[in-house]
C-alpha positions in Angstrom: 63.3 -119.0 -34.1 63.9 -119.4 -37.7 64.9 -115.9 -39.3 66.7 -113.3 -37.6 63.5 -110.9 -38.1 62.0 -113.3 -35.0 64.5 -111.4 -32.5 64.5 -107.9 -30.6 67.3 -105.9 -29.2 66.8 -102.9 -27.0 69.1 -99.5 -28.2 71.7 -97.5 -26.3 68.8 -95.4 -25.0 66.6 -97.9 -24.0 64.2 -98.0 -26.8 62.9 -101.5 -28.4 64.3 -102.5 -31.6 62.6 -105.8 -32.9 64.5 -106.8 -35.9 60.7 -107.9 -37.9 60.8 -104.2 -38.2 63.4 -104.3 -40.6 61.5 -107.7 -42.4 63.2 -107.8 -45.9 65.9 -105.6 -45.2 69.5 -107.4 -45.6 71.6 -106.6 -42.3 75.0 -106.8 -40.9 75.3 -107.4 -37.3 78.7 -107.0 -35.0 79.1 -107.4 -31.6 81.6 -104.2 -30.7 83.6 -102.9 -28.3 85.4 -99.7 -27.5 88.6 -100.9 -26.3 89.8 -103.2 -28.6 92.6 -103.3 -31.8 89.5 -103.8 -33.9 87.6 -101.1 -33.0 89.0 -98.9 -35.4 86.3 -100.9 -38.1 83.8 -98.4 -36.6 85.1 -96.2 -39.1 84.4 -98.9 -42.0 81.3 -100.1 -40.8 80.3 -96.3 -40.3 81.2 -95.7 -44.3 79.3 -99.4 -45.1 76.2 -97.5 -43.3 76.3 -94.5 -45.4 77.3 -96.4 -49.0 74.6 -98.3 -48.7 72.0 -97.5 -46.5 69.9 -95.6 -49.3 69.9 -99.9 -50.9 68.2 -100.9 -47.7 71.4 -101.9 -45.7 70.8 -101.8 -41.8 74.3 -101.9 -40.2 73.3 -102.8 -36.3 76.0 -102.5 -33.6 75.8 -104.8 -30.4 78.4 -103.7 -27.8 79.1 -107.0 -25.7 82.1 -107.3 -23.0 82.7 -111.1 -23.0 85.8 -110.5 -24.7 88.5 -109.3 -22.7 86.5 -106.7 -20.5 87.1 -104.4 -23.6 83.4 -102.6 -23.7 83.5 -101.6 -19.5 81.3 -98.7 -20.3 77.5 -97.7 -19.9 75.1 -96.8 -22.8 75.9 -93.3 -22.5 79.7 -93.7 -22.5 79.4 -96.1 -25.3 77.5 -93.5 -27.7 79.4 -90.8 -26.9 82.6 -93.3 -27.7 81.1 -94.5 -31.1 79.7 -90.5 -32.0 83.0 -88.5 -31.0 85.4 -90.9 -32.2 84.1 -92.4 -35.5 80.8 -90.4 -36.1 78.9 -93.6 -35.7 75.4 -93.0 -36.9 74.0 -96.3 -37.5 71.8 -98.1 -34.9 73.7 -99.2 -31.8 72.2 -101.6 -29.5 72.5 -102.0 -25.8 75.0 -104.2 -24.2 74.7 -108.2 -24.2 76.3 -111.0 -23.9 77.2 -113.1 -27.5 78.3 -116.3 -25.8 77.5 -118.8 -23.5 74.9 -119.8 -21.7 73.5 -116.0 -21.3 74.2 -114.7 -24.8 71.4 -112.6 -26.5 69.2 -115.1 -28.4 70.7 -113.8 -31.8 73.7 -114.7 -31.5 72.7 -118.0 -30.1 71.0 -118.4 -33.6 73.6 -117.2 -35.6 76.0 -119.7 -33.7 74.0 -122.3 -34.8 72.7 -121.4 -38.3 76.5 -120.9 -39.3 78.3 -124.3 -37.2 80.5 -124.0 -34.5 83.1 -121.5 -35.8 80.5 -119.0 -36.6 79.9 -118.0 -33.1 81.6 -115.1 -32.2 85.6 -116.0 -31.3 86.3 -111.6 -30.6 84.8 -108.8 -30.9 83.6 -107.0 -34.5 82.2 -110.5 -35.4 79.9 -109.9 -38.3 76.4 -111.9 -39.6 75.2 -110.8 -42.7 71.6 -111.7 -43.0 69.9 -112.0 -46.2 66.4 -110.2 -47.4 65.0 -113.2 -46.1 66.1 -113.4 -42.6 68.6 -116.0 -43.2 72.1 -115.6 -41.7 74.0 -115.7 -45.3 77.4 -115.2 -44.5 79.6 -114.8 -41.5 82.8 -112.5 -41.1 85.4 -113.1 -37.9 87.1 -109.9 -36.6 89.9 -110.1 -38.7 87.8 -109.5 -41.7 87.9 -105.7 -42.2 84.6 -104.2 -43.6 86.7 -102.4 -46.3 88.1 -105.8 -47.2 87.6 -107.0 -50.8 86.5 -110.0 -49.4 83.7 -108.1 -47.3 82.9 -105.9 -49.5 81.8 -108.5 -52.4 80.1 -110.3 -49.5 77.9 -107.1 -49.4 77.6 -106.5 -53.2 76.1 -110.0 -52.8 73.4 -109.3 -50.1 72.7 -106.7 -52.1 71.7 -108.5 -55.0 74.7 -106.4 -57.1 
């Protein structure tokens, strides 16, 4: 696989969501998780989704557990989570795993196209992937998406 447009997830509702759908859109990725001190970046991520989204943003969720059992909950239970609390609106994916031998083949890409630290260490790891389906940047969890850091990260993808 050589651009992240090569891979697929599946939604919180079961529906297909192949990434070449979203061919020459720039994307931010993070693996979430409901139960976590970071999960509050929902809200940031939420307002990322809605500043830009109109520029051709895709802000993609991935709810994963391999971090401290902090995402125990189904697809329904995670929606209802990311809706009720934080008004998530932008595409959430069902849950994978993001490392090891059985993480979700994007992540396994990302690892690699980004080195050794870039795979995910937590959870609200993000990838931003240029228009071209190149991993661009990566963020860890600390990095907040209202972060100036972040932020000019994104005005970047953007071409701003």
């Amino acid at each position: 696989m050589s651009s992240a447009y090569d891979f697929s997830f599946e939604t919180l509702q079961g529906q297909p969501y192949p990434l070449k759908d979203l061919s020459g859109r720039p994307l931010v990725v993070v693996n979430t998780a409901s139960k976590c001190g970071f999960t509050p970046q929902y809200k940031g991520l939420e307002a990322l989704w809605r500043d830009h989204k109109e520029s051709g943003l895709v802000v993609i969720g991935v709810p994963s557990n391999d971090f401290g059992a902090q995402e125990p909950g189904s697809a329904d239970e995670i929606s209802a989570f990311c809706e009720l609390n934080y008004g998530v609106d932008f595409p959430m994916m069902a849950k994978v795993h993001v490392k090891g031998a059985n993480a979700h083949p994007f992540f396994k890409w990302a690892g690699s196209q980004g080195g050794f630290m870039a795979s995910p260490k937590w959870n609200f790891f993000k990838y931003l992937v240029g228009k071209d389906g190149q991993l661009m940047e990566w963020f860890s969890s600390i990095t907040a998406p209202e972060s100036e850091k972040f932020q000019a990260a994104i005005s970047k993808l953007l071409g701003r």
